[in-house]
N, C-alpha and C positions, 0 to 999 in steps of 0.2 A: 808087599812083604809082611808090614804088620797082621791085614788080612788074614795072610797063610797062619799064623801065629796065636789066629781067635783075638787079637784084639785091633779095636776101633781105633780110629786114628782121633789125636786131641781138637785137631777142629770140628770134626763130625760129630766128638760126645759133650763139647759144649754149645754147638751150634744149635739144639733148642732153646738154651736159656736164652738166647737172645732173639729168636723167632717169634716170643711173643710181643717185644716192644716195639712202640708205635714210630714210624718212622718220623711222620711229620710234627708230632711231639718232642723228639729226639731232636729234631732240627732247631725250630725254635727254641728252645735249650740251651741248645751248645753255641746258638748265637747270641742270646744273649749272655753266657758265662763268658766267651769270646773278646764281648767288650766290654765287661766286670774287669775282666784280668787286665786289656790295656788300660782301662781307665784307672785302675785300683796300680799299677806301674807307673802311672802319669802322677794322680793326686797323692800317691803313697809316698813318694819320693824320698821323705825325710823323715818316716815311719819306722828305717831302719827293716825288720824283716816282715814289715805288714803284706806285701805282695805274697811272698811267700806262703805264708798264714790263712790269705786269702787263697791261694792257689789248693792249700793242703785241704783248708775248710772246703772249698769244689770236690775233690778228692773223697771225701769222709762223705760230703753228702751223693757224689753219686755211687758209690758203695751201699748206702741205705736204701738209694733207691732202685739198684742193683737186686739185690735181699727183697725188698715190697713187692716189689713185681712179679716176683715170683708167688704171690702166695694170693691164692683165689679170693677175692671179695666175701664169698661165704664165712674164709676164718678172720677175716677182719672182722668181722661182726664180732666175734670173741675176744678181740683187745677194745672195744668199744668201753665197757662197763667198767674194766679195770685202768685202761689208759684216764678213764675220766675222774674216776676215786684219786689215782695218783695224784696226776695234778690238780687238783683240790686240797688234796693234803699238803702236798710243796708249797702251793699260794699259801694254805694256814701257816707254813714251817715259815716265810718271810715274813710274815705277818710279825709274827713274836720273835724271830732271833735272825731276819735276812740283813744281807749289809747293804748300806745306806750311800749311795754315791750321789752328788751335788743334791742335796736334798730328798731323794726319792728313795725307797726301798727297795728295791726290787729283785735282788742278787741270791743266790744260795751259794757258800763255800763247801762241795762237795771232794772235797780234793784239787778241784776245778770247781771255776765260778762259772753257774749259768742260770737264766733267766727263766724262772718255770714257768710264768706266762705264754711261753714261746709254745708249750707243750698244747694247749689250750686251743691252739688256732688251730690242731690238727682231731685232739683227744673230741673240742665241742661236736664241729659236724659228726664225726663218726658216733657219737655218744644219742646226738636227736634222729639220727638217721639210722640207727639200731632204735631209739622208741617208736618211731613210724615204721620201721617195716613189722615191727610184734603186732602193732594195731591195721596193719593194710586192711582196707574192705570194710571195715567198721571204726572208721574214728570219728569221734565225738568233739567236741567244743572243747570238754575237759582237757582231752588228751594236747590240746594245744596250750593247756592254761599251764598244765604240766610242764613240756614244753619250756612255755617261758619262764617257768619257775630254776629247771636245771639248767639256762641260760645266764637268769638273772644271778646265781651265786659264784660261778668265777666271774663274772663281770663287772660284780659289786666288790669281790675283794681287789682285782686290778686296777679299778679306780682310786682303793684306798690306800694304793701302794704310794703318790698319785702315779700310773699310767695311762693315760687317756689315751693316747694313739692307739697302744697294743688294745686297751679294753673296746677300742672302735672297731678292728680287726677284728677281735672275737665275736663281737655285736654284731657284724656283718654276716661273719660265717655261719653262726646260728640260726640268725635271720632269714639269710639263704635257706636254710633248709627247711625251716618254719612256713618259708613262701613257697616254697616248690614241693610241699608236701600236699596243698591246697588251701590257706589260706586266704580267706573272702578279698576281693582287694576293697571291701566297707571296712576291715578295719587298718587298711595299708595308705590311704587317702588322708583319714584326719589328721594321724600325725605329721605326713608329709606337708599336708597344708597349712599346720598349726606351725611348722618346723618356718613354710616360707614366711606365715605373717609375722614369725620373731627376727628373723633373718631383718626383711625389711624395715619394721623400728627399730633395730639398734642402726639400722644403716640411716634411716633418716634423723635420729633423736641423736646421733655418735657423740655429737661435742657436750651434750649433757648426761649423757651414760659414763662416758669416758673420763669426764671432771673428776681430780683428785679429791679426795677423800669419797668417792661412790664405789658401793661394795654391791654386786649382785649376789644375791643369800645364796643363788642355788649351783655358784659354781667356785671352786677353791681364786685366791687374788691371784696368780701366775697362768687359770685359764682365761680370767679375763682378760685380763694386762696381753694375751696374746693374740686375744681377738679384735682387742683397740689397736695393738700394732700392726694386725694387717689390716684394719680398714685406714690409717695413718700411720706406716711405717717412721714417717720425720717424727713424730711426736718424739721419737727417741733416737734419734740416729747413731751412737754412739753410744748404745744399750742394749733395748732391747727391739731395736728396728732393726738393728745393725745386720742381725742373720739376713730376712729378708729384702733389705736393700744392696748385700752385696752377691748375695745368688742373682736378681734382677741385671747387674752391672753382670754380671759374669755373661748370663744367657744372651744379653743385647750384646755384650762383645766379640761374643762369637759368629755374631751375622750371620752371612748365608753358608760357606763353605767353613768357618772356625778358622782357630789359628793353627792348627795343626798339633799332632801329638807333641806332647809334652812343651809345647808352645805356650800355652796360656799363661798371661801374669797375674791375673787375680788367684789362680792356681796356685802360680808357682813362687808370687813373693806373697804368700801366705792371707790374704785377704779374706781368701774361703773359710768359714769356720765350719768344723765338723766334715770338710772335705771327702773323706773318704767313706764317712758313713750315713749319715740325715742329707747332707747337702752333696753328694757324690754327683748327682744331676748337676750340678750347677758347671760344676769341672770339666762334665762329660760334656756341656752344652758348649763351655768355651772354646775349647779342642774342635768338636765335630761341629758345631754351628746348626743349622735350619736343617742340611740335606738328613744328619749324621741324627738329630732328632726323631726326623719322622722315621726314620730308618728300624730309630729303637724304638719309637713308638707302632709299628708297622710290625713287627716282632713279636709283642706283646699282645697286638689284635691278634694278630694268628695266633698264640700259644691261648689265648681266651676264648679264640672260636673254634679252635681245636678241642679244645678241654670241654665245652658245651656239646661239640657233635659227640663226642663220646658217652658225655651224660644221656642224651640223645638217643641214642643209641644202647643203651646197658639197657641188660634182661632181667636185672631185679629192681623193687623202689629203692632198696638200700645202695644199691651199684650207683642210680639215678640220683638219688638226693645228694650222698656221697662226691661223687662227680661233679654235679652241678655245684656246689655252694664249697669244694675247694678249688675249683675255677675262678669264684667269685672272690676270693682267698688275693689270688696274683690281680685279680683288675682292681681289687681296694686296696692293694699295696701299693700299686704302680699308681693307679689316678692320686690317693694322698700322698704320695711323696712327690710325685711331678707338680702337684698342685701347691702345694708348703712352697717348696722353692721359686715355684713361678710368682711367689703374692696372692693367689686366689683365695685359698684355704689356712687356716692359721697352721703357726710350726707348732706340730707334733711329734713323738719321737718314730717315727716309721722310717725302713730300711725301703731301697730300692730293690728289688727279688733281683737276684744274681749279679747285684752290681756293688750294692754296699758291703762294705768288711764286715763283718758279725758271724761268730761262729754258732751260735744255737739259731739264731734264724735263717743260715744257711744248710742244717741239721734239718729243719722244719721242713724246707723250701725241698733238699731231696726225698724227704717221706711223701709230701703232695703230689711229686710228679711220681715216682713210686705208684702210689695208689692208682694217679690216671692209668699208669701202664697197666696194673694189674687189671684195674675195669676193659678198658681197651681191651687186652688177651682175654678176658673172660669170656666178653661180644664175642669173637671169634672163633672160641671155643665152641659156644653154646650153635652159631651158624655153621660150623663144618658136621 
């Protein structure tokens, strides 16, 4: 009847916009938002409307990423240069007048407070992945020195905030794209080998590193003091171990099957610190236990090896760089926060992707899958 009428029926005129997104992307997604939501209903409990908040921030971000998807790789190239100015400018606006919570800057009051760091983990790759595709065919040594030069300036002002984790995040994303543009791996070797032989003296020298009144010059007192706690969490047990030794008790408590939803008492008589947001794994491990882990770590490979065959696969280097090194984006989120809570890696402030409560890093987390879809639909395009 519409038909006879000349017009289209409402599934048939929105049924392209969702024809270009990637099914198997889509999946791993929505499972892991899936156990975002019960775990953030579990550890949220006494948060009052933190679920909810959490559920709406899901909401917001797949709305953006709704929006991304739709728009060709080519005009992303066109928010590269000005997403990247922006947040540059917002890191300098913290700098001189952002607000200051437990010590750290980090904050803008925009009406709403949000963390412009957050913008960086999306603005950097698109930013070096717009300068490599202007130079495809002919780049030079410079063009990388370049490079790490538009790296090295949000990543020095996030460090000054202090944030180390999110400035590790940006590190990685850029890097990524620094490395998948071609990159010698002569110069990818030294530091990684420089990085293990400090690794292993502080591990062998620890009790004379770690000795009260010892200041290492080249890193503020609260990154040390974090990385003597996790090579000796007791050092402080009832301080500054305490994170790390009761995410430890949580994970071994939940064994092989967990204690089941909303079962957990390191959980639920409050033991957890930061439960819902840095230490959210620990909660999610109590509950789910060994199976309910690999489960979500099994999730995150796929949404990684998903995200790589689509870099894989994209018809330009900007699609490819692009793609690649915000893939690398959710495996440096998830491996540092899985890693914090497990004791391997010291505590930084990193979110788990679609698990921890934070509404700009779930604002972020929808634009990067966004983007994969739009590369994804691009592929397709370009092959039909």
């Amino acid at each position: 009847m519409a038909q006879q009428f000349g017009k289209t029926p409402l599934l048939k005129r929105i049924a392209p916009w969702f024809s270009g997104f990637d099914g198997p992307l889509a999946f791993a997604v929505f499972m892991l938002c899936s156990a975002g939501l019960l775990t953030m209903y579990s550890s949220g409990f006494d948060h009052g409307t933190r679920f909810e908040a959490h559920a709406r921030n899901m909401l917001i971000a797949a709305a953006i990423m709704f929006v991304v998807a739709q728009i060709p790789p080519q005009r992303l190239m066109m928010f590269a240069v000005p997403l990247y100015v922006f947040g540059v400018t917002l890191l300098v606006a913290v700098a001189v007048f952002g607000i200051t919570k437990k010590g750290a800057r980090r904050w803008l009051n925009v009406g709403v407070t949000i963390q412009p760091s957050e913008i960086l983990k999306i603005a950097m790759p698109l930013m070096l992945a717009w300068w490599f595709q202007k130079r495809e065919g002919q780049l030079r040594p410079l063009d990388f020195v370049v490079a790490g030069l538009l790296l090295a300036v949000p990543v020095g002002l996030i460090i000054r905030q202090p944030d180390l984790g999110t400035a590790l995040l940006v590190l990685a994303a850029g890097m990524s794209v620094i490395f998948f543009a071609g990159m010698s791996w002569k110069l990818v070797i030294p530091p990684v080998v420089l990085g293990l032989i400090g690794l292993v003296m502080i591990v062998v020298f620890e009790p004379a590193l770690c000795a009260d009144g010892v200041r290492w010059f080249v890193l503020h007192d609260y990154q040390q003091q974090r990385i003597c706690t996790l090579l000796d969490p007791t050092r402080d047990p009832l301080g500054k171990g305490f994170h790390i030794i009761q995410g430890m008790i949580a994970i071994g408590s939940g064994g092989v099957f967990g204690a089941g939803f909303m079962q957990g008492t390191q959980t639920h008589l409050e033991f957890i610190p930061e439960r819902t947001t840095d230490f959210i794994f620990a909660a999610y491990s109590e509950e789910f236990g060994l199976v309910g882990n690999l489960l979500l770590i099994g999730a995150f490979i796929f949404l990684v090896l998903r995200g790589l065959a689509i870099a894989l696969e994209a018809p330009t280097l900007f699609s490819r760089l692009l793609a690649g090194s915000v893939t690398m984006i959710f495996f440096a989120y998830a491996f540092v926060n899985m890693g914090m809570v497990s004791g391997i890696l010291p505590v930084v402030g990193v979110p788990l992707p679609f698990i921890s409560y934070g509404g700009t890093a779930m604002v972020t987390l929808g634009l990067a899958v966004g983007i994969l879809m739009a590369i994804s639909n691009s592929k397709r395009l370009v092959q039909s």
